[in-house]
C-alpha positions in Angstrom: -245.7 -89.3 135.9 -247.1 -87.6 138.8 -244.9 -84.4 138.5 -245.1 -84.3 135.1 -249.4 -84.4 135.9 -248.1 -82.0 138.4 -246.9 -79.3 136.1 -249.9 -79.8 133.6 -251.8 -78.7 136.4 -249.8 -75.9 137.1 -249.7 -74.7 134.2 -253.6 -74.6 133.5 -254.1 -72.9 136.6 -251.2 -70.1 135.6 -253.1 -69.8 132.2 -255.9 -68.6 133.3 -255.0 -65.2 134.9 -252.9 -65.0 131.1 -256.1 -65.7 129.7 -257.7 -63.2 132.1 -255.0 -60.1 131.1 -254.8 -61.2 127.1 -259.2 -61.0 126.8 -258.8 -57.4 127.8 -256.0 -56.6 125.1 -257.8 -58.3 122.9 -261.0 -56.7 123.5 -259.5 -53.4 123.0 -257.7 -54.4 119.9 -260.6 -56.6 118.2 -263.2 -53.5 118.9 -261.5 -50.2 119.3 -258.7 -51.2 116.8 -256.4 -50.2 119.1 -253.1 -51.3 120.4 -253.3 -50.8 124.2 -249.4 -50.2 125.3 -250.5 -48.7 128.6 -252.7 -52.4 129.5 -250.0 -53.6 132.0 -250.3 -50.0 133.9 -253.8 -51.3 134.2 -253.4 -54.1 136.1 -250.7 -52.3 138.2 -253.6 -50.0 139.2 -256.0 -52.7 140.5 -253.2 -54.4 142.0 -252.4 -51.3 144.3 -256.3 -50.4 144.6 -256.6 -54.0 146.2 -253.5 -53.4 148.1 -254.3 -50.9 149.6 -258.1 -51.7 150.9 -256.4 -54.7 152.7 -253.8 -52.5 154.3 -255.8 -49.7 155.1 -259.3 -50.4 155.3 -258.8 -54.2 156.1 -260.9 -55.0 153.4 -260.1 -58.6 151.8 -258.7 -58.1 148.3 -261.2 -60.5 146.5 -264.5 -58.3 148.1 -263.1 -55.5 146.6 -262.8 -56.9 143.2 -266.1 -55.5 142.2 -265.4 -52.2 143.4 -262.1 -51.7 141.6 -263.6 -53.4 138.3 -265.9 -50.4 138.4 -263.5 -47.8 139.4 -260.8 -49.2 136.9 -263.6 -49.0 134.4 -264.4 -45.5 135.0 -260.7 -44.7 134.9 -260.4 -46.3 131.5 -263.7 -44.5 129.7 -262.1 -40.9 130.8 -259.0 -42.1 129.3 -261.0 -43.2 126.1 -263.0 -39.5 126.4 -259.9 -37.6 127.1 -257.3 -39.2 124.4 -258.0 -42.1 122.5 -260.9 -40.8 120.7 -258.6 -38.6 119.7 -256.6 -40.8 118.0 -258.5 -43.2 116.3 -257.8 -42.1 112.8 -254.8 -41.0 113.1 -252.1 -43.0 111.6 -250.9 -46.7 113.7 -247.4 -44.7 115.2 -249.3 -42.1 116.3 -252.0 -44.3 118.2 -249.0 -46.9 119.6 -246.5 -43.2 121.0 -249.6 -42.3 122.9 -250.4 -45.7 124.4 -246.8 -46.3 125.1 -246.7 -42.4 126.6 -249.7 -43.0 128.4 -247.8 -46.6 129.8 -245.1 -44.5 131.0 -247.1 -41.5 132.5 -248.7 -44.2 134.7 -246.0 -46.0 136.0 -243.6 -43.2 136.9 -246.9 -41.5 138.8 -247.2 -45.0 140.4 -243.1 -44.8 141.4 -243.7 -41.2 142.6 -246.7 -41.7 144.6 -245.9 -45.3 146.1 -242.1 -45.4 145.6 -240.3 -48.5 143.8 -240.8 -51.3 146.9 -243.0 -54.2 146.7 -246.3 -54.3 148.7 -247.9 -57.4 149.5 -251.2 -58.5 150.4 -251.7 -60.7 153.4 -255.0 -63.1 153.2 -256.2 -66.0 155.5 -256.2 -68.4 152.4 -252.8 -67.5 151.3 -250.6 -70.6 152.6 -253.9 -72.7 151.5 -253.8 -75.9 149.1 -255.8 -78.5 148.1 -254.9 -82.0 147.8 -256.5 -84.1 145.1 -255.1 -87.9 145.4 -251.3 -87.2 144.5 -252.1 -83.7 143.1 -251.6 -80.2 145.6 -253.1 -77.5 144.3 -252.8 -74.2 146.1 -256.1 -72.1 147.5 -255.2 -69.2 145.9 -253.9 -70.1 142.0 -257.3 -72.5 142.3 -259.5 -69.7 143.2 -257.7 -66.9 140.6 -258.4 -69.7 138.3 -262.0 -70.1 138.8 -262.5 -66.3 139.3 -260.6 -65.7 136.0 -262.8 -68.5 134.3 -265.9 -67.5 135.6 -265.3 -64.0 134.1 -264.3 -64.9 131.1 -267.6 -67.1 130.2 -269.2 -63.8 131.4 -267.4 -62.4 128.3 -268.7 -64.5 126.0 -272.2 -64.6 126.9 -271.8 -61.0 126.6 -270.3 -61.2 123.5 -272.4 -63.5 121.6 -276.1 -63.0 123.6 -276.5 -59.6 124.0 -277.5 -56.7 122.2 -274.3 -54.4 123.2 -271.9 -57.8 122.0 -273.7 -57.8 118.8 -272.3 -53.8 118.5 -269.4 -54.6 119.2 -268.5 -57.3 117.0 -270.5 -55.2 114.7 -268.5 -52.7 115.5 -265.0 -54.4 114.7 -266.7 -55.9 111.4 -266.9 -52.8 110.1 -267.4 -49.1 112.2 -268.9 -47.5 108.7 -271.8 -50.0 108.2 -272.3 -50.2 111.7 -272.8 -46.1 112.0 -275.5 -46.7 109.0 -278.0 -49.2 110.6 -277.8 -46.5 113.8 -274.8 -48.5 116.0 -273.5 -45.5 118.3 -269.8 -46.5 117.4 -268.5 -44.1 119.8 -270.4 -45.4 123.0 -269.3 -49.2 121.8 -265.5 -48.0 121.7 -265.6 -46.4 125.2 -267.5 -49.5 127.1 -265.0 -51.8 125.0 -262.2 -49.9 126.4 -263.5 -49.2 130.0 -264.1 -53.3 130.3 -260.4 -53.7 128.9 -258.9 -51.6 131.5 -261.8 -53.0 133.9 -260.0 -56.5 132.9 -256.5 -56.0 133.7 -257.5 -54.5 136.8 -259.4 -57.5 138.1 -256.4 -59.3 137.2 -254.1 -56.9 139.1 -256.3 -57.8 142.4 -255.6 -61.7 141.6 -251.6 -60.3 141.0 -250.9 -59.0 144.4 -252.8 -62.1 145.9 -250.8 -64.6 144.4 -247.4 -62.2 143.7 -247.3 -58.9 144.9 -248.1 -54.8 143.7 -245.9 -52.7 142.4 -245.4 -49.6 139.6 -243.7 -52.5 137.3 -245.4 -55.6 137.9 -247.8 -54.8 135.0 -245.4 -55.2 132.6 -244.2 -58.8 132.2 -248.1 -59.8 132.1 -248.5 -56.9 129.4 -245.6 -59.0 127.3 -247.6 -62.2 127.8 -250.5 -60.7 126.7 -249.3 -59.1 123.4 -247.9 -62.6 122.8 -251.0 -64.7 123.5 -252.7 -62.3 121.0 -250.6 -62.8 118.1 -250.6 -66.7 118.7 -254.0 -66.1 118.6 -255.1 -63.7 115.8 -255.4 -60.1 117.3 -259.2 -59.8 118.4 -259.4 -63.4 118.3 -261.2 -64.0 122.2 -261.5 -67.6 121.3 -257.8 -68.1 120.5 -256.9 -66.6 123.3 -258.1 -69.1 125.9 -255.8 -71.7 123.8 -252.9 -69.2 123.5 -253.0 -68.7 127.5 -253.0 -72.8 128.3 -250.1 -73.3 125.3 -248.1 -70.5 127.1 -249.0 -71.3 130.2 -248.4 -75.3 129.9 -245.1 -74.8 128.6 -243.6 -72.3 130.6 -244.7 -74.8 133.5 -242.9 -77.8 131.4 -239.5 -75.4 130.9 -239.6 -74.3 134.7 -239.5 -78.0 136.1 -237.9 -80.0 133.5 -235.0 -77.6 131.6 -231.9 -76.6 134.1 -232.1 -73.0 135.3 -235.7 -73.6 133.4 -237.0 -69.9 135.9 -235.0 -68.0 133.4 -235.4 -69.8 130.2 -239.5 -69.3 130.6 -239.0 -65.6 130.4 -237.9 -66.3 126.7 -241.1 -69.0 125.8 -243.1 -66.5 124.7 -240.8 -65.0 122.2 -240.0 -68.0 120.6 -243.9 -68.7 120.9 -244.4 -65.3 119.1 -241.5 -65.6 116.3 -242.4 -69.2 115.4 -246.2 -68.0 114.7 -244.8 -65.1 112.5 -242.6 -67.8 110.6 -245.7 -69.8 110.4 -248.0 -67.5 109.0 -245.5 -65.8 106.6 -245.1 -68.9 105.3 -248.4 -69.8 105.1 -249.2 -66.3 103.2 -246.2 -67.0 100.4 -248.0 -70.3 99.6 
């Protein structure tokens, strides 16, 4: 019982930073109407950013999180101003080749630059845990956790009591009525996209914390991410938080209870994805 209590815990902690990456996605796909290919390149950025004010300027990657939200956010509004504008009513392929372009642009520039090796990021509170009766928790997945939670209720309060959330769910209602009543559609689109890439990046910083940086590491949280929002309806904030703790729970369950479980997790989230396809197909023919 207590390492099956064990891996519950696990689980919810690990689904938080999923929760953290997917908002982002979702953010850009509920309001912009865009799908975000180049969001794991994202996080790859913030991860190196934090990476590299530890190794260079000493700086301890969780004080610079503010700092690299901002810059990450910055980054993502010239990409906005620059291309997607551009393509925002254009057809799907068109929007989806530049994203995925984009991706790829990123990461090679990331391999060029920085090379292919792994950097990590050395912290006093690294080896740290917390014991809670029969329950060890470590210092650093607690604190991501808490950090990815806190953020996220910033989200929604943003979302649902402020003027600027009220755009943008305006916005992703419907951009025609929105430009009527005086909404400037294209201002909502480029926040809504800066604070997606502003997102990833802050889980980037909490990535080479618990993991490491490198060009590719954005990419296996990317996958995640497009899974938890098509578990949870794409633009649907709410259903990502339960997306992230199904995903998360059970790749914890698979990793400790299933034989050579570390390599069957990897494929979770595509059954997770195909069985919520079946289930709404099905659901539609009735």
């Amino acid at each position: 019982m207590d390492l099956f209590v064990q891996t519950l815990v696990n689980g919810l902690l690990q689904s938080g930073l999923y929760a953290l990456v997917a908002s982002g996605l979702a953010l850009a796909v509920g309001v912009v109407g865009i799908v975000n290919f180049a969001h794991g390149e994202y996080l790859m950025i913030g991860a190196f950013l934090a990476w590299a004010g530890s190794a260079f300027l000493g700086v301890d990657p969780l004080l610079s999180l503010p700092v690299i939200a901002v810059a990450v956010f910055a980054i993502g509004a010239l990409t906005y101003r620059v291309s997607i504008r551009h393509v925002l009513l254009a057809p799907e392929l068109n929007q989806m080749l530049l994203t995925f372009g984009l991706g790829i642009l990123l990461q090679n520039l990331a391999l060029m630059l920085l090379g292919g090796n792994t950097r990590t990021v050395t912290t006093p509170y690294q080896a740290s845990s917390l014991q809670l009766g029969d329950l060890s928790v470590g210092g650093p997945k607690a604190l991501a956790f808490g950090l990815a939670a806190l953020l996220l209720g910033a989200l929604y309060v943003v979302l649902y009591r402020t003027t600027l959330g009220r755009q943008m769910r305006a916005v992703a209602q419907n951009r025609r009525g929105a430009q009527l009543i005086g909404i400037d559609v294209d201002r909502v689109y480029l926040i809504a996209f800066g604070v997606s890439c502003a997102l990833a990046a802050v889980a980037g910083v909490l990535v080479s914390v618990l993991l490491f940086a490198s060009p590719t590491v954005g990419l296996v949280f990317a996958l995640k991410a497009f899974a938890i929002i098509v578990m949870a309806g794409l633009g649907n904030l709410t259903g990502v938080l339960w997306a992230s703790v199904l995903l998360g729970v059970s790749e914890a369950l698979v990793q400790t209870y299933v034989p050579g479980g570390g390599g069957w997790s990897d494929a979770v989230f595509f059954l997770m994805i195909f069985g919520t396809l079946v289930l709404r197909s099905f659901r539609g023919a009735r």
